[in-house]
GUTORNU-488558 format. One record per residue: x negated, y, z of N, C-alpha, C in turn; residue in one letter; residue number from 1. Coordinates in steps of 0.001 Angstrom, whole numbers, plus 500000, padded with zeros to 6 digits. Example, Ala and Ser with C-alpha at 12.3 -4.5 7.8 and 13.67 -1.06 7.14 Angstrom:
# GUTORNU-488558
R;n_px;n_py;n_pz;ca_px;ca_py;ca_pz;c_px;c_py;c_pz;type;seq
R;486810;494310;507800;487700;495500;507800;486800;496700;507800;a;1
R;487150;497750;507080;486330;498940;507140;487100;500030;507870;s;2
# end
This chain:
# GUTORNU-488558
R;n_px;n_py;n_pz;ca_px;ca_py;ca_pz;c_px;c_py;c_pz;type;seq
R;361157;308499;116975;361137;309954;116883;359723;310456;117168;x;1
R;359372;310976;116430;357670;311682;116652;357592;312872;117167;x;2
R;356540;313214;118163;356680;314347;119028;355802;315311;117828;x;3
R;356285;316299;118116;355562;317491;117402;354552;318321;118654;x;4
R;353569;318455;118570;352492;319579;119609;352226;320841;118727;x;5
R;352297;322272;119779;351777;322977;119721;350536;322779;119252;x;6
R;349693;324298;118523;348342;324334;118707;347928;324062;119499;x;7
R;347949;324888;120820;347272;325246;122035;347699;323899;122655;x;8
R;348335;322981;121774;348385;322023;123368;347736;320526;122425;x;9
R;347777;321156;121260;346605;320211;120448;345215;320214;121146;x;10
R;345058;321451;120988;343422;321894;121413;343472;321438;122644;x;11
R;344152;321449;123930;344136;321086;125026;344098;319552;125224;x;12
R;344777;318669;124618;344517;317152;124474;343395;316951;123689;x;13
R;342713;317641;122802;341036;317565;121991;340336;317727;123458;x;14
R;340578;319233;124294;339406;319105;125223;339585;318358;126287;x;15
R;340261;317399;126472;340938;316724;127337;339579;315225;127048;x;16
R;340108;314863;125851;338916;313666;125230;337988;313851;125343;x;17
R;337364;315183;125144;335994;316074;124644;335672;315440;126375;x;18
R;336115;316172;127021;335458;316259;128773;335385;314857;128803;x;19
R;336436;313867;128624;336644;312270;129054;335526;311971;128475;x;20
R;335121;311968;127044;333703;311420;126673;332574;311495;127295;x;21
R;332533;312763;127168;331200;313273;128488;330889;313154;129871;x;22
R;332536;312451;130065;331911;311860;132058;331879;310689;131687;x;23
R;332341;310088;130604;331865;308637;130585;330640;308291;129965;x;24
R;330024;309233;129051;328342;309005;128993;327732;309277;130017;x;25
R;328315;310201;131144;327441;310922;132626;327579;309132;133039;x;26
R;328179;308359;133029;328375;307274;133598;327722;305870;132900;x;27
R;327057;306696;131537;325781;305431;130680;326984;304661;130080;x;28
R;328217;304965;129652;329408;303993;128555;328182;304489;127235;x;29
R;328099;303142;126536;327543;303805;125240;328397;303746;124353;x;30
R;329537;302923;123707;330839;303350;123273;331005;305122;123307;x;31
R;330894;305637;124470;331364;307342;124632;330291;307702;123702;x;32
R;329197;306991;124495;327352;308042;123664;327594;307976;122114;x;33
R;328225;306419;121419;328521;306935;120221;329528;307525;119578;x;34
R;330919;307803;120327;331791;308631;120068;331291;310077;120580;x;35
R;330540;310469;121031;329828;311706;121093;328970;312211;120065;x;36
R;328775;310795;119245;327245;311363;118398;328240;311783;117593;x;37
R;328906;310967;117630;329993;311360;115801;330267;312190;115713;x;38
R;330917;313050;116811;331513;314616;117054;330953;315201;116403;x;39
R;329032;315101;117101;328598;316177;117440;326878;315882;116261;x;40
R;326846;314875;115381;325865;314550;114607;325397;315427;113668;x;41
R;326984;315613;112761;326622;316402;111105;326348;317916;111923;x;42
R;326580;318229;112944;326424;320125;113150;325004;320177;113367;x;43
R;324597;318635;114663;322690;318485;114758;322065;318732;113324;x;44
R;322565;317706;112982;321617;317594;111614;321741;318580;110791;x;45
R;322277;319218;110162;322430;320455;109993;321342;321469;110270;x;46
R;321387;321912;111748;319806;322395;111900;318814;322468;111779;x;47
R;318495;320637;112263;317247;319805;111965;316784;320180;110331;x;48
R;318087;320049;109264;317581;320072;107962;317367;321234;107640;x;49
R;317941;322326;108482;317255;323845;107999;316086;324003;108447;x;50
R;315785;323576;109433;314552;323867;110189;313486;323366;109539;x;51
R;313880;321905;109211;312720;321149;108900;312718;320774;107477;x;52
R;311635;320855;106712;311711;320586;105168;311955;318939;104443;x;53
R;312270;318312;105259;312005;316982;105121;313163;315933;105536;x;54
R;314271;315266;104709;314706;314791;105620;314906;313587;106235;x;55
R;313947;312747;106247;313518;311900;106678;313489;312575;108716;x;56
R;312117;313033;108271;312029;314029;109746;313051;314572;110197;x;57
R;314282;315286;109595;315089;315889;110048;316533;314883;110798;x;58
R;316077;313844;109986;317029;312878;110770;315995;312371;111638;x;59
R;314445;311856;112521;313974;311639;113664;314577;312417;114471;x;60
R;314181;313779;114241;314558;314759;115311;316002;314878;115782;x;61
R;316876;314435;114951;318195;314752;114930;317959;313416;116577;x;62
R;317529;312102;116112;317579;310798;117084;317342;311595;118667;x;63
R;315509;311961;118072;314840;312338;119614;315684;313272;120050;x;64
R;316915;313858;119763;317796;315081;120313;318617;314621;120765;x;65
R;319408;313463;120877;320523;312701;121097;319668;311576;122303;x;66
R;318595;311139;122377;318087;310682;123111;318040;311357;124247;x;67
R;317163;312500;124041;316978;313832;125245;318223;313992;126132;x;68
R;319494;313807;125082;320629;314480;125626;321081;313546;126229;x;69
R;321242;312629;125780;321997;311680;127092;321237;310987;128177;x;70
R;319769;311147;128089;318867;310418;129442;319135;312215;130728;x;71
R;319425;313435;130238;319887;314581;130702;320937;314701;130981;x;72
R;322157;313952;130325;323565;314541;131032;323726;314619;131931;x;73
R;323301;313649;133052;324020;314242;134158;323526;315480;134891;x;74
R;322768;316195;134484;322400;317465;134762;323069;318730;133970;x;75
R;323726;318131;133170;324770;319285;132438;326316;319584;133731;x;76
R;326088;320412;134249;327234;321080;135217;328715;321572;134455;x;77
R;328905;322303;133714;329768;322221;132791;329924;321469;131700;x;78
R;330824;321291;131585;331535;320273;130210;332000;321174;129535;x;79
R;332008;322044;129593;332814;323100;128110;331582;323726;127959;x;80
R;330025;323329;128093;329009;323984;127966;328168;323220;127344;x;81
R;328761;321622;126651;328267;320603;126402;327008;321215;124603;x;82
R;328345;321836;124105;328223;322227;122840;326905;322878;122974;x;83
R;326790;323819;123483;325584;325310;123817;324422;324581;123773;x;84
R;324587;323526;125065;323608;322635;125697;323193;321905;124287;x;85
R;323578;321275;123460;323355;320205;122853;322540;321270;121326;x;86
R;322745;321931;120943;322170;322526;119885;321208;323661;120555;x;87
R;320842;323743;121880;319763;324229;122464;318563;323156;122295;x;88
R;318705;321664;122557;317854;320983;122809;317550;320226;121122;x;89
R;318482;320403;120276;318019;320132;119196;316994;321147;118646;x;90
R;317503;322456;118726;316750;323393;118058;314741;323171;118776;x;91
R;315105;322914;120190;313940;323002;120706;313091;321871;120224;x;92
R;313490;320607;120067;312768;319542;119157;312409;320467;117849;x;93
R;313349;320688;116913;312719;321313;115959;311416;322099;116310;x;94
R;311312;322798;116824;310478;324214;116958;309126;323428;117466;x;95
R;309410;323125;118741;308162;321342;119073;307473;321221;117503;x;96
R;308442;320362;116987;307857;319665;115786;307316;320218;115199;x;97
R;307762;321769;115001;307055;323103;114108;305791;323364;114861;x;98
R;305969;323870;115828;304375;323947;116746;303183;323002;116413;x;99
R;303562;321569;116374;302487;320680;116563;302116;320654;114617;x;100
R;302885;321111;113891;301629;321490;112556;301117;322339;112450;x;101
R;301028;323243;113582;300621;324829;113383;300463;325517;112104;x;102
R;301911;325932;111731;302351;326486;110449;301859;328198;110138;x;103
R;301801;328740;111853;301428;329986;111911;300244;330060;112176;x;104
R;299273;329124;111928;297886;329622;112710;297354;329853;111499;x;105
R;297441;329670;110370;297258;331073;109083;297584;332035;109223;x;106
R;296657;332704;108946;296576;334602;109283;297849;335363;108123;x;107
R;298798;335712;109102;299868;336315;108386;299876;337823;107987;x;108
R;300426;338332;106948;299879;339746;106738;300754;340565;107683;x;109
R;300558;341045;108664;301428;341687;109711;301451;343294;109190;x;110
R;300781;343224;107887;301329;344879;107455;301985;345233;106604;x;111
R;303257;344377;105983;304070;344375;105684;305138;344977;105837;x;112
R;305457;346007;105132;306532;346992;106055;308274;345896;106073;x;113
R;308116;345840;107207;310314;344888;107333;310984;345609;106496;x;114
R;311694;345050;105692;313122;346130;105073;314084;346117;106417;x;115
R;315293;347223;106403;315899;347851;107278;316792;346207;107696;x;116
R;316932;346172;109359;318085;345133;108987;319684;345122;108802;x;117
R;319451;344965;107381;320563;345318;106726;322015;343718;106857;x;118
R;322478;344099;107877;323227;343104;108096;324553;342801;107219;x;119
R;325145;343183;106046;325263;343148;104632;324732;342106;103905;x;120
R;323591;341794;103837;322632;341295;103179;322809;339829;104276;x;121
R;322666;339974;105271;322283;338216;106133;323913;337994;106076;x;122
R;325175;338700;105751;326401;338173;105696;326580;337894;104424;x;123
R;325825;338346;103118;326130;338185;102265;325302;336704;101712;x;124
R;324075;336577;102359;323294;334696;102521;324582;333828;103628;x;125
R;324829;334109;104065;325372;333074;105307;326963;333182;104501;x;126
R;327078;334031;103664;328505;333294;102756;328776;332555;101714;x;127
R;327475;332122;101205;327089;330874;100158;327337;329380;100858;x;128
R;327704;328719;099775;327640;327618;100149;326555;326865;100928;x;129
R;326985;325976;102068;325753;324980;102407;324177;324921;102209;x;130
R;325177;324093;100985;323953;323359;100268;323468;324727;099185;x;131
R;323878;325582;098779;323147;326969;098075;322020;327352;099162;x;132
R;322641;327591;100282;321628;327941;101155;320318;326865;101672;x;133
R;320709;325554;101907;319845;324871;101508;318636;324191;100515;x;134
R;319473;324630;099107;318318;324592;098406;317437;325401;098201;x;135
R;318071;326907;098856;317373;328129;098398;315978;327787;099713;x;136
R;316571;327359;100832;315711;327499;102218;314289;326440;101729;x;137
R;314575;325719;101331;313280;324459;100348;312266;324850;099591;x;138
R;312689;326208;099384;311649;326914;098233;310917;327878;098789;x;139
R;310948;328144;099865;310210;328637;101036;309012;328872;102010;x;140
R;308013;329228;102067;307591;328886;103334;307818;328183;104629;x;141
R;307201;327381;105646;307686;326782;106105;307633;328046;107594;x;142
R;306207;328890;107191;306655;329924;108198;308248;330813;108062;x;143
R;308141;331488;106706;309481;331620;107040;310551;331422;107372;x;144
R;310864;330100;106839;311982;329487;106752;312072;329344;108565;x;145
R;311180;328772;109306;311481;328916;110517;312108;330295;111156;x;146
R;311089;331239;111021;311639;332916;111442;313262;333098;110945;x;147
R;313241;332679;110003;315075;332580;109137;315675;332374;109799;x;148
R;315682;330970;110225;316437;329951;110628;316754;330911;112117;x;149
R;315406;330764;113066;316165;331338;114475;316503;332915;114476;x;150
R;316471;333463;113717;316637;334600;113379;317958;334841;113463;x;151
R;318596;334142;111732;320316;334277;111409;320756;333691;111642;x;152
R;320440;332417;112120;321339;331081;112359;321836;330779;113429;x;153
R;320354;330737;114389;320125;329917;115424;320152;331392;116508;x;154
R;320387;332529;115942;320681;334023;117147;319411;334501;118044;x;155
R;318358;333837;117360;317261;334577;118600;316655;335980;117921;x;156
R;316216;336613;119048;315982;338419;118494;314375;337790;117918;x;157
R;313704;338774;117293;312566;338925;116661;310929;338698;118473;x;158
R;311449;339322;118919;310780;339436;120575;311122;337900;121120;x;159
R;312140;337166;120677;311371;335917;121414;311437;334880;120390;x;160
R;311584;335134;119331;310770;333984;118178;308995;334393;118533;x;161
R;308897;336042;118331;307329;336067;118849;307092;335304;120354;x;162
R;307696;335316;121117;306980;334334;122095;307678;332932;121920;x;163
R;308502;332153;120594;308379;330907;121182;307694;330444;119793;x;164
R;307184;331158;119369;305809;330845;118197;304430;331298;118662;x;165
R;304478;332188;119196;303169;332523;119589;302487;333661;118908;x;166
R;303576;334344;117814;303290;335396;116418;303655;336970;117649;x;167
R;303491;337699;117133;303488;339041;117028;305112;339498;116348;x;168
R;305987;340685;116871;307085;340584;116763;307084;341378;115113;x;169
R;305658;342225;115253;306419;342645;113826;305933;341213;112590;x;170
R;304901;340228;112791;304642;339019;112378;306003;338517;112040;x;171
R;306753;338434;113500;308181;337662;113042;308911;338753;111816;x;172
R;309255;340169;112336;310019;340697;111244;309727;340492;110177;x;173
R;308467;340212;109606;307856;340689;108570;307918;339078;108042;x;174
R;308182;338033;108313;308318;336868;108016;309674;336910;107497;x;175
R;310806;337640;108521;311957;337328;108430;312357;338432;106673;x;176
R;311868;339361;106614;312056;340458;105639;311541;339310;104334;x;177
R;310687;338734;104051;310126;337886;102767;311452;336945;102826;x;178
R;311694;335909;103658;312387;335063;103852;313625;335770;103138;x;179
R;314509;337047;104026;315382;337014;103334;315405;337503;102035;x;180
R;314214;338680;101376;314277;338557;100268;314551;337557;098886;x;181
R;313196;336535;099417;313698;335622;098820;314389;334334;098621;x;182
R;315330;334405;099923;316584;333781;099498;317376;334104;098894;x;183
R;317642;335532;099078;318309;336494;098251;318346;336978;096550;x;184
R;317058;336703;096687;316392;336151;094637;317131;335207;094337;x;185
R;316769;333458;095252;317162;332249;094952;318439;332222;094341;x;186
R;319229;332630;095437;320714;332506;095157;321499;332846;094294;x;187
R;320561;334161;093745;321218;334421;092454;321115;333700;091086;x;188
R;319789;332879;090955;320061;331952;089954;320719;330826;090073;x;189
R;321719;330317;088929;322466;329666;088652;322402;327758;089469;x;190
R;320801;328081;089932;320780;326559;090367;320845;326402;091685;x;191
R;320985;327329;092190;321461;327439;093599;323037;327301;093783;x;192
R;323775;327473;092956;325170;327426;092990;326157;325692;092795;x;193
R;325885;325218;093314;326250;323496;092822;325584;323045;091789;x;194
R;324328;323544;091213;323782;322482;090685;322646;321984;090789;x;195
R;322521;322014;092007;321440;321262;092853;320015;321697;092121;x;196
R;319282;321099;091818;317905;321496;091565;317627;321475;089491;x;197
R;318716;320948;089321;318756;320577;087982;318267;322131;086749;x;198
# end
């Protein structure tokens, strides 16, 4: 006879494993460290590949992020905070990696007037497919595409992308206003829609 579970008591035996994994990497099991990566790999990488144009690089960083994280666990105090924690320290490799080509130390036109932020418009990019949004993000600047990324994605305000770049806040808006324009071009042609670059 097979037991049937609730949702809520599904989700409760998921976070049940979820926590068990994570005190047994706090405890160096690497069995857990790689049943952790698996969880928690395709959402890293993910980032890494928005962030970064390359994905070769985007899978290093994805490594050096999973490295970081487990020589750190046992300094993670919550376990239902694992998630937050873990795509904080990826994003921050990214941004690292962005710093050390100094992408912004070309003089950006900071007189660019921002279009309004029309939040319409960043719901109407973030409801395309994936990979639409990915191919569109490739055709990019690499300044923008960063400002993008922590902008709509990754939730940081315009005031501290300017201080974790080192730009000027209307620099960031005015990055973020091109960016979404022209993703917003991209997407509308036909090769952004599943057919890859063809």
């Amino acid at each position: 006879m097979s037991i049937e579970y609730s949702n809520a008591e599904v989700k409760n035996i998921q976070y049940d494993i979820h926590n068990k994994l994570i005190l047994q990497c706090k405890a160096g099991d690497r069995v857990a460290q790689n049943e952790l990566y698996k969880l928690y790999a395709g959402a890293m990488y993910n980032i890494c590949r928005r962030m970064m144009n390359d994905e070769d690089e985007a899978r290093d960083l994805l490594q050096d992020a999973f490295v970081e994280a487990f020589m750190k666990i046992n300094g993670l105090k919550e376990l239902s905070t694992f998630s937050a924690w873990m795509k904080r320290i990826t994003v921050n490799k990214c941004i690292n990696a962005i710093k050390k080509k100094r992408i912004f130390t070309i003089s950006i036109d900071e007189n660019v007037d921002p279009v309004d932020e029309d939040e319409s418009i960043d719901r109407e990019i973030v409801g395309h497919e994936a990979q639409s949004i990915m191919n569109a993000l490739e055709q990019i600047s690499d300044g923008c595409r960063t400002v993008f990324n922590l902008y709509l994605f990754e939730g940081y305000d315009h005031k501290e992308i300017s201080q974790i770049m080192g730009i000027s806040e209307s620099a960031s808006k005015s990055q973020y206003s091109k960016a979404k324009q022209k993703i917003r071009d991209l997407l509308k042609t036909k090769k952004f829609h599943g057919y890859g670059n063809k």
